[in-house]
C-alpha positions as CSV (number, residue, x, y, z in Angstrom):
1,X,55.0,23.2,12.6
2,X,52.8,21.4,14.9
3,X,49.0,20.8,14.0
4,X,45.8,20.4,16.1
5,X,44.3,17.5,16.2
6,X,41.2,19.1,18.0
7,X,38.2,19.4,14.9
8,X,36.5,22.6,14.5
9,X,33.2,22.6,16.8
10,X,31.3,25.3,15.0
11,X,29.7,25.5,11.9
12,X,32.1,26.2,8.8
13,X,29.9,26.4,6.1
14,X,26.4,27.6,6.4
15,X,23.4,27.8,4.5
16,X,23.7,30.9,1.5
17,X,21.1,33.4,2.8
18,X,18.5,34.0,0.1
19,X,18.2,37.5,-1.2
20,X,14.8,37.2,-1.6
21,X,13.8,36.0,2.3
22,X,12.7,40.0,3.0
23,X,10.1,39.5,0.6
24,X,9.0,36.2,-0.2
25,X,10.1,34.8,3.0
26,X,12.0,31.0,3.1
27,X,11.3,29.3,-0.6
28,X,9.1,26.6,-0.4
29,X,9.4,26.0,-4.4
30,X,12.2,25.8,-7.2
31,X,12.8,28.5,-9.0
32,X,11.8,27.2,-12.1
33,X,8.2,26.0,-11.3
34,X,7.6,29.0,-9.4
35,X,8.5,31.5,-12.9
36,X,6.4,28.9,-14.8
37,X,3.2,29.2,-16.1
38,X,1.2,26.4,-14.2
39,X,2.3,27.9,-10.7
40,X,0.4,31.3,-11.9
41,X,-2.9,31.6,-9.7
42,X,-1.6,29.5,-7.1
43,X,-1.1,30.8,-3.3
44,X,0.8,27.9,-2.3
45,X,3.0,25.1,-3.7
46,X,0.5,22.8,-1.4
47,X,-2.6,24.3,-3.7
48,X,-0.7,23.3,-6.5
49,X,0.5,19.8,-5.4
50,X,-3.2,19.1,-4.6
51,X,-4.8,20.1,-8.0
52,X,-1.8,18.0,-9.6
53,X,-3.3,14.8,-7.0
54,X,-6.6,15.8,-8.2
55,X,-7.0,16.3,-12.0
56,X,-4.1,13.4,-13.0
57,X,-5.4,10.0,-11.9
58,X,-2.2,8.6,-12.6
59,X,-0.1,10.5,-10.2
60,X,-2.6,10.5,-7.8
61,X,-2.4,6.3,-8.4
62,X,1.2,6.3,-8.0
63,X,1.5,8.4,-4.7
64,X,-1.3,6.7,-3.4
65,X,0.7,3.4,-3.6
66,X,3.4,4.6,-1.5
67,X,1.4,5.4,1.3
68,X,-0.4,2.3,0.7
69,X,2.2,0.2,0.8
70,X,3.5,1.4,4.3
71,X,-0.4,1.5,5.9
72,X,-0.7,-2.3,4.9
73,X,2.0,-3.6,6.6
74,X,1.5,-5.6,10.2
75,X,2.4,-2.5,13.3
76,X,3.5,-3.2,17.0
77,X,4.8,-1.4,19.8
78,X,8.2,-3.2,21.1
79,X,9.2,-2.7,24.8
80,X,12.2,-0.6,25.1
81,X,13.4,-3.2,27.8
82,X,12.9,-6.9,28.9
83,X,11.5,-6.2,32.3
84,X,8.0,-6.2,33.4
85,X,7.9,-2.6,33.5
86,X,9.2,-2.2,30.0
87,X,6.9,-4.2,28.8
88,X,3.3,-2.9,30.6
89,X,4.7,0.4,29.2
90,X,5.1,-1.0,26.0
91,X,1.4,-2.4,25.8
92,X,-0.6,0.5,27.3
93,X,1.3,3.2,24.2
94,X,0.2,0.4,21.6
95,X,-3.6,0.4,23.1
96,X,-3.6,4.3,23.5
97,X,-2.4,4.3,19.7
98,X,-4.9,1.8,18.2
99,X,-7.6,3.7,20.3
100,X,-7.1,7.0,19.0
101,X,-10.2,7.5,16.0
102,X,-8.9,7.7,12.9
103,X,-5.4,6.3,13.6
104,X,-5.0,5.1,10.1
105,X,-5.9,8.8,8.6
106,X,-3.5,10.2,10.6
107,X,-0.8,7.8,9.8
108,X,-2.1,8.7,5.4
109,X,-2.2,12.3,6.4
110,X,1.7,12.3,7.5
111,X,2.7,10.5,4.2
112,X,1.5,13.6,2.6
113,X,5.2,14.5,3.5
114,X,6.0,12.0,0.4
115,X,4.4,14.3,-1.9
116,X,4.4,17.6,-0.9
117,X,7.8,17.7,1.6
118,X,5.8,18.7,4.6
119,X,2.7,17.1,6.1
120,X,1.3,18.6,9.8
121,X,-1.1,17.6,12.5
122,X,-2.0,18.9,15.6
123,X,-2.4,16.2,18.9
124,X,-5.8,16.7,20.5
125,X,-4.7,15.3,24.1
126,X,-7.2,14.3,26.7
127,X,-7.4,11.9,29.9
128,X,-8.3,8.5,29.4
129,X,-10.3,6.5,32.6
130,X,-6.9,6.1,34.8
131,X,-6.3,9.5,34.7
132,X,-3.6,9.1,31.8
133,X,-2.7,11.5,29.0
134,X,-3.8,10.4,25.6
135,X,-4.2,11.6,22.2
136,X,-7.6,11.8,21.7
137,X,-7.4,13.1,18.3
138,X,-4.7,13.8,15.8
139,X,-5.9,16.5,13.4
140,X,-4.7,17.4,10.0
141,X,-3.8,21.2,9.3
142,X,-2.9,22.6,5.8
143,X,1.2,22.9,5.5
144,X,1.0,26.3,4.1
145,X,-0.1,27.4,7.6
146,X,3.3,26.6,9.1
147,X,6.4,28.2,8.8
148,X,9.9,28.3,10.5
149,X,11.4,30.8,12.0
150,X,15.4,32.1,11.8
151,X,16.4,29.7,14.7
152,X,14.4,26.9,13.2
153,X,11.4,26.7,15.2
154,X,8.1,26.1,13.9
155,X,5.4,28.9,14.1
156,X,1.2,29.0,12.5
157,X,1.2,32.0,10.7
158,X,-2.8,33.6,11.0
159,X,-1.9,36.2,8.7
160,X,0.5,36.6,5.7
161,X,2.3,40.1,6.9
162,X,2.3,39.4,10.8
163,X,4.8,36.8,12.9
164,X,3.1,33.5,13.4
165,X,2.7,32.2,16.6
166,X,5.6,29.4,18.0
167,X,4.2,25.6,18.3
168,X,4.0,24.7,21.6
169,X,6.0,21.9,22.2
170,X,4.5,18.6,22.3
171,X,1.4,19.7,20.2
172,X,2.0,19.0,17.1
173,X,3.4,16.1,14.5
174,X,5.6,17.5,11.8
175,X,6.8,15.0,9.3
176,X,9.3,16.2,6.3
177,X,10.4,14.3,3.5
178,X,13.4,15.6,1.6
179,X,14.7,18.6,4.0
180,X,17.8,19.6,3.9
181,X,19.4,23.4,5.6
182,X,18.5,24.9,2.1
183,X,15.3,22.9,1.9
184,X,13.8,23.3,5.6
185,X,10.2,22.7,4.4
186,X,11.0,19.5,2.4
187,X,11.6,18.4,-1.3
188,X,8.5,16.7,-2.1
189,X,7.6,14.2,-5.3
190,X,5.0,16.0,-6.7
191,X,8.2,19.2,-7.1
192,X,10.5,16.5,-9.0
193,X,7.2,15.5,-10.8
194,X,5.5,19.1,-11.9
195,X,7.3,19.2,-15.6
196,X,6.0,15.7,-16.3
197,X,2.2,17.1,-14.9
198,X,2.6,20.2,-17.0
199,X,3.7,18.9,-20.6
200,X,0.8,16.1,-19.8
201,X,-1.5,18.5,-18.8
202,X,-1.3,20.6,-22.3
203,X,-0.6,17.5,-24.6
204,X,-3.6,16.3,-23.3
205,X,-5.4,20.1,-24.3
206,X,-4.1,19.8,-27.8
207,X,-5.2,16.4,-27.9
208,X,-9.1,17.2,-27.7
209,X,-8.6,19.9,-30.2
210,X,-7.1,17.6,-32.5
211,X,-10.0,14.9,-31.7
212,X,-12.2,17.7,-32.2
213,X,-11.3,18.8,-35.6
214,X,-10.3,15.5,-36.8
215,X,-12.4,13.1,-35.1
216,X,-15.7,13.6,-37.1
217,X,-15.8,14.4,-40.9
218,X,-15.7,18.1,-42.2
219,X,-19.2,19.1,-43.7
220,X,-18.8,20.9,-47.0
221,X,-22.2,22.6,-48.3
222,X,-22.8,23.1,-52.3
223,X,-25.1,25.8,-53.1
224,X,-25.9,27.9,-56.2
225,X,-24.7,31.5,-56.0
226,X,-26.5,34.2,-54.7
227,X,-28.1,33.0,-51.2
228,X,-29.3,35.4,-49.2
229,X,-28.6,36.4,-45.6
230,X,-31.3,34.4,-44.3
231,X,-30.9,31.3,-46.6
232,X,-27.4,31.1,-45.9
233,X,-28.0,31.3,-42.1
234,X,-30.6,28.5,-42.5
235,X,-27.8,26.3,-44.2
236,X,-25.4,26.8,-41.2
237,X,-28.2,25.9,-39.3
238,X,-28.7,22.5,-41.1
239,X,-25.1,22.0,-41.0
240,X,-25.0,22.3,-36.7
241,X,-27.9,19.7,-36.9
242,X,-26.6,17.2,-38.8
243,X,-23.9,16.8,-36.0
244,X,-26.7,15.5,-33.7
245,X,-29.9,14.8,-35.7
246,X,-30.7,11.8,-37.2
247,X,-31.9,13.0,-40.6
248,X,-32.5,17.2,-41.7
249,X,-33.7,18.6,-44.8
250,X,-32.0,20.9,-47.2
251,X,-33.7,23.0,-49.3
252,X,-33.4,21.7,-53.9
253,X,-30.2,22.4,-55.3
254,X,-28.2,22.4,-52.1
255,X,-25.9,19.3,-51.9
256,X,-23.9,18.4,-49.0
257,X,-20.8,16.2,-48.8
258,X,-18.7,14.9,-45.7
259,X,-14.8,15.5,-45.7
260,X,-13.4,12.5,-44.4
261,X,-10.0,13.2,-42.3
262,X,-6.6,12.4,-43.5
263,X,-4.3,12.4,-40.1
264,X,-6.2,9.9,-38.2
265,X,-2.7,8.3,-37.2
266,X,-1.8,11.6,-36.4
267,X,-3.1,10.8,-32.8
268,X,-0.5,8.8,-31.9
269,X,1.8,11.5,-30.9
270,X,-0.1,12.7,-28.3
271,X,-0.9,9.1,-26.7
272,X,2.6,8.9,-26.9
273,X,3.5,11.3,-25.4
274,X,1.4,11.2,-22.5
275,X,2.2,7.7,-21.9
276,X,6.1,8.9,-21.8
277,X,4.7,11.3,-19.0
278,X,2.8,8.5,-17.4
279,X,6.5,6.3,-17.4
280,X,8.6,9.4,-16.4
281,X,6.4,9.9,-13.3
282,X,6.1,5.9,-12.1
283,X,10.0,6.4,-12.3
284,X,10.2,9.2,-10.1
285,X,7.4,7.8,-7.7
286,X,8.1,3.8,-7.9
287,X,11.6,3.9,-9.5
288,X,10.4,0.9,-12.1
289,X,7.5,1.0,-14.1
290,X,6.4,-2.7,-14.7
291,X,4.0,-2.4,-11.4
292,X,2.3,0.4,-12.4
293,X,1.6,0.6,-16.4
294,X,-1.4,-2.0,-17.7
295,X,0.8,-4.1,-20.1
296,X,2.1,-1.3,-23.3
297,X,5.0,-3.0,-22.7
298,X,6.0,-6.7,-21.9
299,X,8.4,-8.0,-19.5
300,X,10.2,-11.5,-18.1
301,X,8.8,-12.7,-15.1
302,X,12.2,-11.9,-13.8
303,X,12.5,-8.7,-14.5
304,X,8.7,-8.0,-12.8
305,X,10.2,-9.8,-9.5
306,X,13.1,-6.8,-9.4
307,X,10.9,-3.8,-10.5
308,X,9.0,-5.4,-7.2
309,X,11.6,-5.5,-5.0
310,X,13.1,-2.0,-6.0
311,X,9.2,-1.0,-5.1
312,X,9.9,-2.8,-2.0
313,X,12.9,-0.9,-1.2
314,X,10.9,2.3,-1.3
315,X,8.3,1.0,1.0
316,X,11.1,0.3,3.4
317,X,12.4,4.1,2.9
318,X,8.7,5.1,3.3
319,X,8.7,3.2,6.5
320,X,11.4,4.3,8.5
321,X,10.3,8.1,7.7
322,X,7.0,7.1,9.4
323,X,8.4,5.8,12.1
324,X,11.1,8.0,13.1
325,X,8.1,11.0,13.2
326,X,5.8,8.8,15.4
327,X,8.6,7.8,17.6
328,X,10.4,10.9,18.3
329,X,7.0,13.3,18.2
330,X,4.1,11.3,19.3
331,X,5.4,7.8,21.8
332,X,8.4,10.2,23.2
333,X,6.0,12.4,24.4
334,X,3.7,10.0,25.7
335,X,6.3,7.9,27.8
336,X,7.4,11.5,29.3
337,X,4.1,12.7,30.1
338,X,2.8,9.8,31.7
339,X,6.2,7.9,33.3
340,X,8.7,10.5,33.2
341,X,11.6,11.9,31.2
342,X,14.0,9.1,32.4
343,X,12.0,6.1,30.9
344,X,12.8,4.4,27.8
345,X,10.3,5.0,25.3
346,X,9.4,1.9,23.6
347,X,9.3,1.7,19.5
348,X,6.8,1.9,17.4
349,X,7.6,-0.1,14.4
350,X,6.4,-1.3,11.1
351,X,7.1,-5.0,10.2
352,X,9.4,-4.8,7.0
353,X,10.1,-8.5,6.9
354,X,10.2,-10.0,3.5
355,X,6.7,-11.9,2.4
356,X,7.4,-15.8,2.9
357,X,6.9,-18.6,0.6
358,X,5.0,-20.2,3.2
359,X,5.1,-24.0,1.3
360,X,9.0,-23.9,1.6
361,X,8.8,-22.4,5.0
362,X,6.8,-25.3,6.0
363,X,9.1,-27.8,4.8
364,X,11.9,-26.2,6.8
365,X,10.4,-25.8,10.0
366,X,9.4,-29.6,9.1
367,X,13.2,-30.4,9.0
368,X,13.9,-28.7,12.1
369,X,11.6,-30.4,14.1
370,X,12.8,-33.7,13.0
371,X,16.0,-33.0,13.6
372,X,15.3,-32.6,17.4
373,X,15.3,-29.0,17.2
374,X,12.7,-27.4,19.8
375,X,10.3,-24.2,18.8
376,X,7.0,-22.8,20.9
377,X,3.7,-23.3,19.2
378,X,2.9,-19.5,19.4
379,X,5.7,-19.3,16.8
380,X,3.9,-21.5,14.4
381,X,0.6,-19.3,14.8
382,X,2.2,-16.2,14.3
383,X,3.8,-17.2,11.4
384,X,1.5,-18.7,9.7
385,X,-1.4,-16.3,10.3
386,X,-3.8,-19.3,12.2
387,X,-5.9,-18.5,15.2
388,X,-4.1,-20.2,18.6
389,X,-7.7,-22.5,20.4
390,X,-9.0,-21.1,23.1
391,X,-9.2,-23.5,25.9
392,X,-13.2,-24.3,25.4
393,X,-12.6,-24.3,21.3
394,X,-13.1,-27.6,19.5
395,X,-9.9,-28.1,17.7
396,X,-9.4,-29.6,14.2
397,X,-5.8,-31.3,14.6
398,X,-4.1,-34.3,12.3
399,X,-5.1,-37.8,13.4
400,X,-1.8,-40.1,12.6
401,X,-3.9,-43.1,12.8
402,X,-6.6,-42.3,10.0
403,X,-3.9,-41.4,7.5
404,X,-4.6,-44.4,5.7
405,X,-7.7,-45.2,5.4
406,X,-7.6,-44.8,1.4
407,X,-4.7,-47.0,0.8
408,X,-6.1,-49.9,3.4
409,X,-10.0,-49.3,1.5
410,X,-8.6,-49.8,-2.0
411,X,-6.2,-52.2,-1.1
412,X,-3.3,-50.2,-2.2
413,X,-1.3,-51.2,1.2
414,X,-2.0,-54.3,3.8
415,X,-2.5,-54.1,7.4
416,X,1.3,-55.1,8.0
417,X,2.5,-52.4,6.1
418,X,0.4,-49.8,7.4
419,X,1.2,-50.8,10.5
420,X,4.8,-51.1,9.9
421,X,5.1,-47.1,8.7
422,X,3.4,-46.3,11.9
423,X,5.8,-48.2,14.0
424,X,3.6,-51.0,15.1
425,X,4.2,-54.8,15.4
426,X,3.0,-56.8,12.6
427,X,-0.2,-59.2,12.9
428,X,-0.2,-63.0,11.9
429,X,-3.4,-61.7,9.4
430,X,-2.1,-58.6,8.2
431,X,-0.4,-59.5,5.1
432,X,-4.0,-60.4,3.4
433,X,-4.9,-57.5,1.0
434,X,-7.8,-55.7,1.6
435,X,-9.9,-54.1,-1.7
436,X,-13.3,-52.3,-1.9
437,X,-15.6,-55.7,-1.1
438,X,-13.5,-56.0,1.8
439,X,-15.6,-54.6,4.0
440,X,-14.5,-56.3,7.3
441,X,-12.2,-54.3,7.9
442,X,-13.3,-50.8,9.4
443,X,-11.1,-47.8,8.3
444,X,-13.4,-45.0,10.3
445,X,-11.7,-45.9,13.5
446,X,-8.6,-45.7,14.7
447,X,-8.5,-49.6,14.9
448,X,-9.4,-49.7,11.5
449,X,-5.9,-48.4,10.3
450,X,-3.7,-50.3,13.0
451,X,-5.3,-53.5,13.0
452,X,-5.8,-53.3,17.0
453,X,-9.2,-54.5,17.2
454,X,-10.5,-56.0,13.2
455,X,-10.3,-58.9,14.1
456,X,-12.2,-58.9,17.1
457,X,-14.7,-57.3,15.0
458,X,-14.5,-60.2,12.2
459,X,-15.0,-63.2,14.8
460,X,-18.3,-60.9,15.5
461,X,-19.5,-60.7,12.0
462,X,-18.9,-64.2,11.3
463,X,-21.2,-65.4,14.5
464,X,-23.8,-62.9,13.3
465,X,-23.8,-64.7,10.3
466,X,-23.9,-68.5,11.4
467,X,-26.6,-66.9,13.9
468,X,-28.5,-66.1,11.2
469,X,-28.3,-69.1,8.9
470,X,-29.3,-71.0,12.5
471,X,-32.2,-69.1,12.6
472,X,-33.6,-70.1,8.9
């Protein structure tokens, strides 16, 4: 029996098809959230997501430091090649990026995708002054616009019943976190997170009517029998003012006495339990929960340094989500619109290097350069985040030759030995120790520190002197 080594080109095993599609069209939502209670007066899952973002500072907190944490990383373009074509390519997409208004929005705008699966914006394009096409705006649109169609193309859909209209290509930036062939519009985390909203959401509505009841002391009112309607009325009356007035008055033989409350601890639960919520959620969104909570819980310094890496590693997964999306649907199009459809398209890329411990990287680069080992002085201001001079800057640079001025002023070191670490010849007068009434020696020159020329000066200061005596 022979067998075929040739693999099967077609698709085996498709997506199921929904039986609901004819009716509800593709599923946006699970199941479960959508037969649940909080989803009820919702047209959207994107309404939804947003009134979760809105009314829960703590998600909203978490979310927003995953975006954050991509946005405040350095950005470059990188040339696709090393010629001199590649790289004038290169530079003109970074300029016609940074120049577009409200680059940085648009960039938040498509981490939406983080939270809600899908995140779109339409490409405003113009000519710049060479003639070029450039986005000259990128626009956010609401995700519950857009919708795909049975081949998988995108479409805007202008009313619920009728076939939207297909995306032009080259229009618009779709970025989708999550998506799989059963999940084309995206898995977002405020779907993983909606349980965790929910239960907080209603402990938190229990918890005002337990501070309510139990917060202030139950009024009890003693009165002797037989009150009428309109005496009783004036004591519930008395009663509503004493929860904001200073002082009432109660008519004689009324006596009223203040219930104090018995399940003060009781409150507990519900700070605990929305303070599981809280940890639940800065699991799902940060996968650790040291860098987001404000100390309920202490922790090594150790174990903060991993919960910050694993932090780390999601800004990285963030990253490269981001920059597939602009790459593919924003500097692809560019390159091809303005160069042509042959031309590499350079990258647009998102520095995910590690933060340095810039006091040990300076003692390494220290130990290369000693050794003999050669590297460019652009590489020292790019690292270390310093301003290169200009050529018509004053420069502030490290003067070998002043370096000891304190040890030759307080006569920690002679002239010899100064001049010996500084690879100079001794001087017949240098082993005499200088102190602080030494002062014919002169440390604010370079001479000063290698002995060139103090002597010179002290055959001057001496014939001053006997000049002077002369004189008298």
């Amino acid at each position: 029996m022979s067998r075929s080594l040739k693999p099967d080109l077609k698709e085996f095993a498709p997506p199921a098809p929904d039986p609901w599609a004819g009716f509800l069209g593709t599923r946006r939502l699970a199941d479960h959230i959508v037969r649940s209670d909080g989803f009820a007066g919702h047209s959207s899952p994107y309404v939804l997501f947003e009134e979760m973002e809105d009314k829960d500072a703590h998600l909203s907190s978490l979310l927003q430091t995953r975006k954050l944490g991509v946005l405040a990383r350095p950005r470059k373009v990188d040339a696709a090649e090393s010629g001199a074509r590649a790289q004038e390519i290169a530079q003109w997409v970074d300029r016609a990026l940074t120049s577009i208004p409200g680059w940085n929005g648009a960039l938040m705008h498509l981490l939406d995708a983080l939270g809600k699966g899908l995140a779109v914006a339409e490409i405003m394009w113009g000519f710049d002054r060479e003639g070029r096409l450039v986005p000259r705006e990128i626009k956010p649109r609401a995700a519950e616009r857009f919708s795909r169609g049975a081949a998988g193309e995108w479409r805007v859909d202008e009313t619920p019943s009728a076939a939207g209209r297909m995306l032009p290509p080259r229009k618009f930036v779709i970025a989708l976190s999550g998506a799989t062939d059963e999940r084309p519009y995206g898995k977002g985390l405020c779907e993983k997170l909606y349980w965790y909203w929910w239960f907080k959401k209603n402990n938190i509505k229990f918890w005002l009517v337990f501070n309510e009841k139990f917060g202030a002391p139950t009024i009890v009112a003693q009165h002797p029998s037989g009150l009428n309607d309109r005496e009783r009325e004036r004591l519930i009356d008395v009663i509503d003012a004493i929860q904001t007035d200073a002082g009432v008055t109660i008519p004689e033989g009324i006596r009223l006495e203040l219930l104090e409350s018995k399940r003060s601890a009781a409150g507990d639960t519900f700070r605990s339990l929305s303070q599981w919520c809280n940890d639940e959620m800065s699991r799902a969104v940060l996968g650790q929960t040291l860098t987001s909570s404000e100390g309920a819980r202490s922790g090594s310094l150790a174990l903060g340094e991993v919960h910050n890496e694993i932090r780390r590693d999601y800004m990285r997964a963030d990253a490269w989500l981001l920059m597939d999306v602009v790459n593919e649907q924003l500097v692809r199009p560019l390159v091809e619109l303005n160069f042509g459809m042959d031309v590499p398209a350079p990258r647009w890329s998102i520095d995910l290097s590690p933060e340095l411990d810039l006091t040990a990287e300076v003692g390494v680069d220290r130990q290369l350069l000693q050794k003999g080992d050669p590297l460019p002085e652009r590489y020292f201001y790019e690292k270390y985040g310093r301003p290169a001079p200009l050529g018509g800057d004053s420069k502030l640079q490290y003067d070998d030759s002043n370096v000891y001025q304190y040890h030759l002023q307080f006569g920690i070191l002679t002239v010899n030995e100064v001049r010996a670490k500084l690879g100079l010849a001794p001087v017949g007068w240098g082993e005499r120790p200088t102190s602080p009434v030494d002062t014919s020696i002169n440390t604010s020159t370079p001479g000063g520190a290698t002995g060139e020329d103090t002597r010179e000066q002290e055959d001057e200061s001496e014939n001053e002197e006997k000049k002077m005596k002369g004189q008298k």
